[in-house]
C-alpha positions as CSV (number, residue, x, y, z in Angstrom):
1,X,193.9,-59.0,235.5
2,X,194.1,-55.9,237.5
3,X,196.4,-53.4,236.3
4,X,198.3,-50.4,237.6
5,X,195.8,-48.0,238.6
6,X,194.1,-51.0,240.8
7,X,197.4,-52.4,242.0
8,X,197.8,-48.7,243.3
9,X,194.5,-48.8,244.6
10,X,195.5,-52.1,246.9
11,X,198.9,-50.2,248.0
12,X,197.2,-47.4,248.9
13,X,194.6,-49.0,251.6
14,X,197.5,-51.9,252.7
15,X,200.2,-50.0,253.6
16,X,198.9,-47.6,256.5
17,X,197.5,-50.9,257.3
18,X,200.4,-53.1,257.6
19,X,203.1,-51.0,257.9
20,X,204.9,-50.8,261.4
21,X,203.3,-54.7,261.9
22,X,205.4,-57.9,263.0
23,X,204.6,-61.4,261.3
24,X,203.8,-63.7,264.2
25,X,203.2,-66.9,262.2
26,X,201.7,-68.2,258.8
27,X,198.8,-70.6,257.5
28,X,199.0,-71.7,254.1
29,X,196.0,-73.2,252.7
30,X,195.8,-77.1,252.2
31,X,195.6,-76.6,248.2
32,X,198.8,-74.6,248.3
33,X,200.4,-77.8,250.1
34,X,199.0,-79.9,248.1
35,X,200.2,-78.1,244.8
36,X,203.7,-78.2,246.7
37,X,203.7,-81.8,246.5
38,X,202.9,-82.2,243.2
39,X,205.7,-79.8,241.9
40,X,203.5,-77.2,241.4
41,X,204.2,-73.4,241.4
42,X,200.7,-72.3,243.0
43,X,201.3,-69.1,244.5
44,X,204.4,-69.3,246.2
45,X,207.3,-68.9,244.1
46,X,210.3,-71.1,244.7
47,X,209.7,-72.1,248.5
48,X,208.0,-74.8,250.1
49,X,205.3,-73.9,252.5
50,X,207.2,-74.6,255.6
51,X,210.3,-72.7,254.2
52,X,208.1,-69.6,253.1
53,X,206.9,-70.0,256.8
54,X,209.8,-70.2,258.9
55,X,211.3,-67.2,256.9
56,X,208.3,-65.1,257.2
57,X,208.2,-65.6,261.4
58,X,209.6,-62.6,262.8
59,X,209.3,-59.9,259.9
60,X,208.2,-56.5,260.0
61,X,206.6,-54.8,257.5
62,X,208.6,-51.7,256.9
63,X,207.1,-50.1,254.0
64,X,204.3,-51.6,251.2
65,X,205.0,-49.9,247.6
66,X,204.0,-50.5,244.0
67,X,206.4,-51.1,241.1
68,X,204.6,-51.7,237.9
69,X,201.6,-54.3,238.5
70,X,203.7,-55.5,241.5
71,X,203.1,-55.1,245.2
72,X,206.4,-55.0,247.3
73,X,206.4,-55.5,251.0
74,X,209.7,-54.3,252.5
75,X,210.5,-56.6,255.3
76,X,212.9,-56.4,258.0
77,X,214.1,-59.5,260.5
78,X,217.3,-59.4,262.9
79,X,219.1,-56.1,261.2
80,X,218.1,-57.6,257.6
81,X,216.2,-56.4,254.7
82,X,214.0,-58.4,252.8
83,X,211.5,-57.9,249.4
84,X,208.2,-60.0,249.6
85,X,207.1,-59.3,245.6
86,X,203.2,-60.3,245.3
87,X,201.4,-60.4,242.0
88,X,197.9,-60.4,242.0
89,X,197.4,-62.9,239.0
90,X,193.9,-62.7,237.5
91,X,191.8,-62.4,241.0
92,X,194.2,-62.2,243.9
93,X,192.9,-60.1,246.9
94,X,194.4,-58.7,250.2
95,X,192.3,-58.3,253.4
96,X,193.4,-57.1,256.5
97,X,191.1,-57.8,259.1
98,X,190.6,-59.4,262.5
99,X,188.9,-62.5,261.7
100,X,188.5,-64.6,258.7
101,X,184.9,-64.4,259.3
102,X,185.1,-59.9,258.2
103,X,186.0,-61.0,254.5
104,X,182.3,-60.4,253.3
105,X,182.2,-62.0,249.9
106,X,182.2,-65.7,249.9
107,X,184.5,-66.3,246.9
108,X,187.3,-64.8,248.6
109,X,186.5,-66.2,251.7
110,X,186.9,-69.4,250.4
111,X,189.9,-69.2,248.8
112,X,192.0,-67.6,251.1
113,X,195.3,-69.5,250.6
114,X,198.0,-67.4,252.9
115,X,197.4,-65.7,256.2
116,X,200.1,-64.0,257.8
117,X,199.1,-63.6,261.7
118,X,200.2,-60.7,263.3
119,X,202.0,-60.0,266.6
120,X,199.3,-57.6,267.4
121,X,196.4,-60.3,267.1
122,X,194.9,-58.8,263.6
123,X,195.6,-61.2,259.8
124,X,196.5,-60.2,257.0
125,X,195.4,-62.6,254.5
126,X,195.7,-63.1,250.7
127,X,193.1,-64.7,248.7
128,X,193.1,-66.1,245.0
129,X,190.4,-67.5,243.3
130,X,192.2,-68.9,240.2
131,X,195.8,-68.8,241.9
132,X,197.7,-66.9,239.2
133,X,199.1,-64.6,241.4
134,X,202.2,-65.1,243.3
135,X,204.4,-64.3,246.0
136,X,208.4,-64.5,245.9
137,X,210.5,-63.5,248.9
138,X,213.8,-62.4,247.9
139,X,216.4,-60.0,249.3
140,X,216.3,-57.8,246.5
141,X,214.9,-56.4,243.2
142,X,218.3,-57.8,241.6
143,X,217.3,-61.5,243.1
144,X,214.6,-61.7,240.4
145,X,215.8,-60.7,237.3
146,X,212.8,-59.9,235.4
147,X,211.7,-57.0,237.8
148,X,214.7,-55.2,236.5
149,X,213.8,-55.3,232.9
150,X,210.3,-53.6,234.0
151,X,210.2,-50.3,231.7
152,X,209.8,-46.7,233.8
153,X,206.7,-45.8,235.7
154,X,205.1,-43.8,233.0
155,X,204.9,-40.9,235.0
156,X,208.0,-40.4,235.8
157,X,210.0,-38.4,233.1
158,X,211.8,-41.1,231.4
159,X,208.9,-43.0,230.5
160,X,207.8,-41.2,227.3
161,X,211.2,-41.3,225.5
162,X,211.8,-45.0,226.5
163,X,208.2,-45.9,224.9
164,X,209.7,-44.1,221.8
165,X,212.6,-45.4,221.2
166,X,211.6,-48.8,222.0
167,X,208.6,-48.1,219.5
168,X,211.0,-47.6,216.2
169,X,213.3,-50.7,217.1
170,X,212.7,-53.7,215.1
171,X,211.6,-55.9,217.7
172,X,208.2,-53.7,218.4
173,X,208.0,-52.0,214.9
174,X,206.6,-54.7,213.4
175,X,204.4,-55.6,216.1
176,X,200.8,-54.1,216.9
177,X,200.8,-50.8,218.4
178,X,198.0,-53.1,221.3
179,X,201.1,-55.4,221.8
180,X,203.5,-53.0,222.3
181,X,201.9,-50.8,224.4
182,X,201.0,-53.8,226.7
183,X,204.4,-55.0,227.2
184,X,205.5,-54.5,230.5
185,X,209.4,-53.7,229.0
186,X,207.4,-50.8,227.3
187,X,204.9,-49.5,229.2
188,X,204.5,-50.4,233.4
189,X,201.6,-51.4,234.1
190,X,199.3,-50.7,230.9
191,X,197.2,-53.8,230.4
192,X,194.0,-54.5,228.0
193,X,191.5,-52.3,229.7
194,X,193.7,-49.2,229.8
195,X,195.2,-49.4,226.3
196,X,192.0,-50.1,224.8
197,X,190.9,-46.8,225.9
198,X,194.0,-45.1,225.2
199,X,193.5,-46.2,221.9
200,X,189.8,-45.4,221.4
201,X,190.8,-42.0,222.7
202,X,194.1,-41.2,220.3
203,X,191.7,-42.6,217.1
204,X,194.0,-45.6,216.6
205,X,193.4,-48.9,215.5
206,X,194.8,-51.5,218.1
207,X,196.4,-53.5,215.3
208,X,198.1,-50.7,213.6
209,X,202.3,-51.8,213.2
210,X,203.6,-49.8,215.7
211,X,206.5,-48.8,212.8
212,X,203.5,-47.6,210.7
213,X,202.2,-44.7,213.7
214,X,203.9,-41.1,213.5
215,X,205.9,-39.6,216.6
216,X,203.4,-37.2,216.8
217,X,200.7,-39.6,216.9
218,X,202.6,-42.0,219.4
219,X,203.6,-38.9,221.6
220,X,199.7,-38.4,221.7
221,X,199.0,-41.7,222.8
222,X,201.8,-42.4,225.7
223,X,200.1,-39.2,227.0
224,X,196.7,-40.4,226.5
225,X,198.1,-43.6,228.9
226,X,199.3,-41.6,231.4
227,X,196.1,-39.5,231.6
228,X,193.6,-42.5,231.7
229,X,195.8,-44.6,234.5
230,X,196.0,-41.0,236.3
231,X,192.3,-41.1,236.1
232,X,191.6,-44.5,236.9
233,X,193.9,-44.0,240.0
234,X,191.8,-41.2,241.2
235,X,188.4,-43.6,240.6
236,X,190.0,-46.6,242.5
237,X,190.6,-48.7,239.5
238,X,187.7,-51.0,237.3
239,X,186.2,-53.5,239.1
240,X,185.7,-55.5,235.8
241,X,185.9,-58.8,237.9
242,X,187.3,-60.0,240.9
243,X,189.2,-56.8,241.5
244,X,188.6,-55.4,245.0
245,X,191.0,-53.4,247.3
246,X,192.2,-54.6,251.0
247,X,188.6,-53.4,252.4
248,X,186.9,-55.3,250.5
249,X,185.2,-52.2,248.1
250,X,184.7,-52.3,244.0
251,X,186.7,-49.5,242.2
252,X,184.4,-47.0,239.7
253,X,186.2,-46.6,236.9
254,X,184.7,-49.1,234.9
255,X,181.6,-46.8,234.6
256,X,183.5,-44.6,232.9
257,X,185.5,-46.7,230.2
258,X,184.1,-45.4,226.8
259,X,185.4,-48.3,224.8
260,X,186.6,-51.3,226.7
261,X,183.6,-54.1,226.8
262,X,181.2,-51.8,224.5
263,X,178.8,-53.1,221.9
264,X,178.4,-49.6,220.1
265,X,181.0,-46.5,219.9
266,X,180.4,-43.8,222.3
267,X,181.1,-41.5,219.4
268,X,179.7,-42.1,216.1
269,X,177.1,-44.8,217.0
270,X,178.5,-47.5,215.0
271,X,178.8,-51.4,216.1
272,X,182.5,-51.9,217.9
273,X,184.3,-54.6,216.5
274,X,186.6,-57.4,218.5
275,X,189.7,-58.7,217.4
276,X,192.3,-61.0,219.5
277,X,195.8,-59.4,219.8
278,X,198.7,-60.9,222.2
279,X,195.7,-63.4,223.4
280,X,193.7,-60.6,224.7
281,X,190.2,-59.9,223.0
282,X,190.3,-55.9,221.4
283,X,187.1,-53.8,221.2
284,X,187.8,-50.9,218.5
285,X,185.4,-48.7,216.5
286,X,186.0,-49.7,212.6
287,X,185.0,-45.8,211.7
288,X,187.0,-43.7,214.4
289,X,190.0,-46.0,215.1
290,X,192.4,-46.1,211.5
């Protein structure tokens, strides 16, 4: 699932290439419509395809941010603001192109399931090949609850003293530190890849009770998060899987993970080990990790 640093990466390439645009119409793929009318959530989040398109007709991208692992389009239409929220699921994809045909890779091609046409004759099209992502148009953050309980953006200054006092209340105490630094309510946008490295980096083992870790030690490790996410920014994000940005390119900072999807430790040699925590699979080192 792609994570902050490759949500960043998408927001990065699509906004100086949709900002300023108008939405002249919208396709929506015949398995969306279908999943419509079997009461199914796939993809667009409480709107039917026709409503999601009549709303869309006539918008113009204002502005295309990131907030946690979440892409927001800033919309405009007749004097009004608007928030299209888009989630990238486990392999959602934008593309911005001029024909269907410039989406190079085949899997994406073939599951392109919205394509917002644009005034100016160019497409802006999302793909998903698993459809776990989503898109929800609201008018504001406030619409959809759960976007306001997202913790800080962990580098802004406020970040490190939420994920400390969070980490000595009861409900994440008891949990492991892996768990708790991959809540969303905890940390934005820190997901398997990036706390497994944190971890591998700070010497602590991912199932560790959060309660049981010093200050000192979980000082180190917020700033060990916000140095690897800074770092896989600057590389594009991990293209682990399906992850690619709006041009269609692979990010490189999965060449230099030191830990996540390793058979031996980078440092001492030994055999990493694999344990399951919050249903995600963690790789540790048994001898550097305590």
């Amino acid at each position: 699932m792609p994570e902050l640093p490759e949500v960043e990466g998408v927001v990065r390439s699509l906004s100086p290439a949709a900002s300023g645009r108008t939405i002249r119409d919208i396709t929506v793929s015949d398995t969306i419509i279908r999943s419509k009318s079997e009461a199914k959530e796939a993809i667009l989040k409480n709107s039917s395809p026709e409503e999601f398109a009549e709303k869309m007709r006539g918008m113009t991208i204002m502005d295309v941010t990131r907030r946690s692992k979440y892409i927001y389009f800033h919309l405009e239409k007749n004097g009004e603001r608007h928030l299209l929220v888009s989630h990238l699921g486990m392999s959602g994809a934008w593309f911005a192109v001029n024909d269907i045909d410039e989406v190079k890779e085949e899997k994406f091609r073939r599951h392109i399931h919205v394509i917002f046409r644009m005034e100016d004759g160019g497409l802006l099209a999302y793909a998903d090949i698993r459809r776990f992502g989503e898109l929800r148009l609201i008018g504001e953050e406030s619409d959809h609850p759960p976007l306001l309980a997202m913790a800080p953006e962990p580098f802004d200054e406020s970040a490190a003293g939420h994920f400390l006092s969070l980490s000595r209340t009861p409900k994440y105490a008891g949990k492991p530190i892996k768990e708790t630094i991959m809540d969303g309510k905890v940390i934005s946008g820190c997901g398997n890849i990036y706390a497994t490295e944190a971890l591998f980096r700070t010497g602590i083992h991912p199932g560790r009770k959060t309660g049981r870790i010093s200050m000192a030690r979980l000082e180190r490790l917020f700033d060990e998060i916000r140095q690897v996410l800074g770092e896989a920014i600057e590389a594009g994000g991990s293209s682990i899987s399906d992850y690619r940005n709006i041009n269609g390119e692979a990010g490189g900072m999965q060449d230099r993970l030191r830990m996540y999807g390793r058979k031996n430790c980078p440092g001492c040699g030994a055999e990493t080990k694999r344990m399951t925590i919050a249903g995600r699979t963690s790789v540790y080192c048994p001898k550097c990790q305590h």
